[in-house]
N, C-alpha and C positions, 0 to 999 in steps of 0.2 A: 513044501516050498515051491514058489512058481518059476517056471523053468524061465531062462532068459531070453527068449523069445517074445514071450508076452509079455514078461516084466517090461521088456522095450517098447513095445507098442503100448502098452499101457502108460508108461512116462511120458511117450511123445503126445497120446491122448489128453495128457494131465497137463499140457506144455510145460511140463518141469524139465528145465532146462540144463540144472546143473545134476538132476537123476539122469537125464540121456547118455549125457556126459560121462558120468562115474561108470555106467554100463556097458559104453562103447568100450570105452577107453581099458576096462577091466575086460571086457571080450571085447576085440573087435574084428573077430570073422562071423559077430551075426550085427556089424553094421548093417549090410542091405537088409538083411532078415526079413525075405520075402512072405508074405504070407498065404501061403496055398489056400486056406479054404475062403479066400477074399482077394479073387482073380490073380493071384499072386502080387500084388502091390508089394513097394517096398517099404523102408522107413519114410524118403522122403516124399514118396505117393502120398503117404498118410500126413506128412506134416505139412506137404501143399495143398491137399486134401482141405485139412483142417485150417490151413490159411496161416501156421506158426512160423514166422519169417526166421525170428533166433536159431530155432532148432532144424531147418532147413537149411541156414547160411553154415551150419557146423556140422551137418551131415557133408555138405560137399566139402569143406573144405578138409574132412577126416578123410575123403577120398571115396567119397559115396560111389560118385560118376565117373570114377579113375578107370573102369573099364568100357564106359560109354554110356551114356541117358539112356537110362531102368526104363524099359516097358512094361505093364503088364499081360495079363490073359488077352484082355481086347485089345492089343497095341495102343495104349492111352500111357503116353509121359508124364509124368507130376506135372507137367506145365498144362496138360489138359484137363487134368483132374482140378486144378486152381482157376482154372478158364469157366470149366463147370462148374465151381462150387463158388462163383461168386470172390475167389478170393484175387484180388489185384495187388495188394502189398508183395505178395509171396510169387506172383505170376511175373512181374517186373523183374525181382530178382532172377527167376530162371533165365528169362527171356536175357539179359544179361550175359550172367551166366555160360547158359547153351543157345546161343542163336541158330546154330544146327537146324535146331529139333523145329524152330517155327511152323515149317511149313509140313511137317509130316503130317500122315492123317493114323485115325485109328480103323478099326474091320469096317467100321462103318461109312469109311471115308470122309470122315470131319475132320478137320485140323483147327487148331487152337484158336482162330478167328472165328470160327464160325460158332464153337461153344461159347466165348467171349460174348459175342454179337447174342444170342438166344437168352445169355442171360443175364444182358445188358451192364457186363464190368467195362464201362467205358474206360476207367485210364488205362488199363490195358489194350485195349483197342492201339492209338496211337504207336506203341513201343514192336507192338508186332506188325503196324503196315509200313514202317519205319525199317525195321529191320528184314522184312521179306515183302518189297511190294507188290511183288506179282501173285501175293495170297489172295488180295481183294477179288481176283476171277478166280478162283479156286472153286471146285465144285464135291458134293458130297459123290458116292453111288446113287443118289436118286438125281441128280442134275442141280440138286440146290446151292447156293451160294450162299454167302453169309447172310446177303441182301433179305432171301428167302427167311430163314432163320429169325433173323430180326423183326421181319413183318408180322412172320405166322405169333411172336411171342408176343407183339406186340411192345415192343421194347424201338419208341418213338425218335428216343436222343439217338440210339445207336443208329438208327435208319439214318439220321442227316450227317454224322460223320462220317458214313461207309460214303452216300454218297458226296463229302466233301473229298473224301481221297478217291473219286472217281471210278464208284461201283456202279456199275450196268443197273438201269432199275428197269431195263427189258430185255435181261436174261432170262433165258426161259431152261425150264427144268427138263429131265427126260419125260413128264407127259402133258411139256407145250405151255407149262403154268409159268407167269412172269413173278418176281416177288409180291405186286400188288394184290395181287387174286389169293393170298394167303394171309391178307389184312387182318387184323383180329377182330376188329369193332368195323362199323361201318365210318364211325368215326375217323378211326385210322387211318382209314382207308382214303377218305378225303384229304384227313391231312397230307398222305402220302403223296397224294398225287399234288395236290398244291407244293410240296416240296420239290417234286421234279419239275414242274411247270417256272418254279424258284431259280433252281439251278440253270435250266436251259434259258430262263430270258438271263443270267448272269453270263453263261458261255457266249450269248449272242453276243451282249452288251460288249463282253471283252475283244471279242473277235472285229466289230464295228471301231474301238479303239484303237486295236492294233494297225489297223489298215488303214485312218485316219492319220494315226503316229506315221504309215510310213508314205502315204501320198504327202506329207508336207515334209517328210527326209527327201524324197526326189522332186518335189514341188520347185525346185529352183535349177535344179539339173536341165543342160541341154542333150538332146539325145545327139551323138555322133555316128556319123555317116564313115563309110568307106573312103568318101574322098576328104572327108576333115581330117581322116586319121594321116593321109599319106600328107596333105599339106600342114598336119601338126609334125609330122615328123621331119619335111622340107624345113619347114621354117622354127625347129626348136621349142616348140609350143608343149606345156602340160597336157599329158591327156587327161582325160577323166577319172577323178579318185577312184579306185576302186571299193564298191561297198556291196554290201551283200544281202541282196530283195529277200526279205521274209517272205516264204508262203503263206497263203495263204490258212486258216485252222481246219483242220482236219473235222467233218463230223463222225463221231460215233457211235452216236446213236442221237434218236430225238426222242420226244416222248408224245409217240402219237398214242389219241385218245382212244380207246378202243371199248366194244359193249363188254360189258361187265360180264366175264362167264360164270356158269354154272359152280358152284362148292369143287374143286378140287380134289380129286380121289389117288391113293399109290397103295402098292402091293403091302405096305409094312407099314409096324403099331410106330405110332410116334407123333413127332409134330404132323405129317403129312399123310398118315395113313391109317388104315384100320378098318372104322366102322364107315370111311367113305363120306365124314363130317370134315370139315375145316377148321383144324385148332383155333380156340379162343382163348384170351389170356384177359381178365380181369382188368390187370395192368395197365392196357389199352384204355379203358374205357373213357 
């Protein structure tokens, strides 16, 4: 007979919902039912893993998380594992859930944005810059950001929503690389840059408005002197409303055009490193 370890993982596999069920609920101190020779994940690692929203929304609520959002081996949360695998139904609910957990990273220092952004589960996007927004400057151990991530995947929609929620697209990594120089296609690559070129004549455009908006709020205001004030106060006279001058917008960056460098090289196998080639993702093209 199979021991009820596996029977379990095997159920949640099968997303048989009402077998998870019958299992927990007849043992349930192998609800979390780590699994050691598969970095230790839990049940609901596996069932966000696998993207099974039912069987995940009833693992928490049997008290999955009752001692705190399950890590595994690589400090990766079910909510990163749904990030990585594509799965957004299941990613929302945690995100929910555990808003906690958003910004944590795993050994590698990626947090749930950045896997998200790499393999382009846009509705997720949204729920996590929403609920942690100062993820969008987050950076891995190598210096990359989601921005990064996104480009090297080539995953085009995510690039213009990072940068609608106001992602750096001249963050540079620990060796000096900005997200665009990790473009996938040369295509990409153009389009990237016409998207920032997009954004910055809209920040102009806004900021021209704004200040237009507020030369004709003072446009009819007279300035007051020292001695208007003491003969408004002689003679009972209103002073001057008081209102409060916008600053002017802040820039944070701009997107200056720069030569195109050399393929980007880092210490480690992945999107950014290795054989000293520059990821290419199909997707792009």
């Amino acid at each position: 007979m199979i021991d009820v370890p596996r029977r379990l993982r095997r159920a949640i596999l099968l997303n048989d919902l009402s077998l998870v069920k019958r299992i927990v609920r007849n043992n349930p101190t192998f609800l979390r039912n780590p699994d050691f020779g598969d970095k230790s994940n839990t049940s609901l690692h596996l069932a966000a893993k696998q993207g099974f929203r039912e069987i995940a929304e009833f693992l928490i609520d049997a008290g999955h998380e009752d001692e705190g959002v399950s890590r595994n081996g690589d400090w990766e949360t079910p909510l990163m594992l749904a990030a990585s695998s594509g799965k957004a139904d299941v990613g929302v609910l945690l995100v929910e859930r555990f808003p906690e957990c958003v910004p944590w990273e795993n050994k590698e220092g990626m947090d749930a944005l950045m896997l998200a952004s790499r393999t382009g589960t846009l509705p997720l996007l949204p729920p996590l810059l929403h609920t942690s927004p100062t993820i969008i400057s987050h950076h891995d151990a190598s210096g990359n950001t989601a921005l990064h991530h996104a480009s090297a995947a080539g995953e085009l929609k995510a690039l213009r929503m990072l940068l609608t929620y106001g992602a750096n697209p001249l963050a540079q990594n620990a060796y000096s690389w900005t997200p665009v120089h990790y473009s996938a296609t040369q295509a990409a690559e153009v389009y990237f840059k016409n998207l920032v070129g997009e954004f910055e004549r809209q920040r102009v455009e806004l900021g021209r408005e704004k200040r237009e908006r507020e030369r004709q709020r003072l446009g009819g205001v007279r300035l007051v002197t020292s001695e208007d004030a003491m003969a408004g106060m002689r003679g009972g006279r209103a002073s001057l409303d008081d209102g409060e001058v916008l600053k002017p917008p802040s820039v944070e960056w701009s997107p200056v055009e720069s030569r195109r460098a050399m393929t980007p090289t880092a210490r480690s196998e992945g999107w950014f490193g290795g054989n000293g080639g520059r990821a290419r993702a199909s997707s792009g093209d």
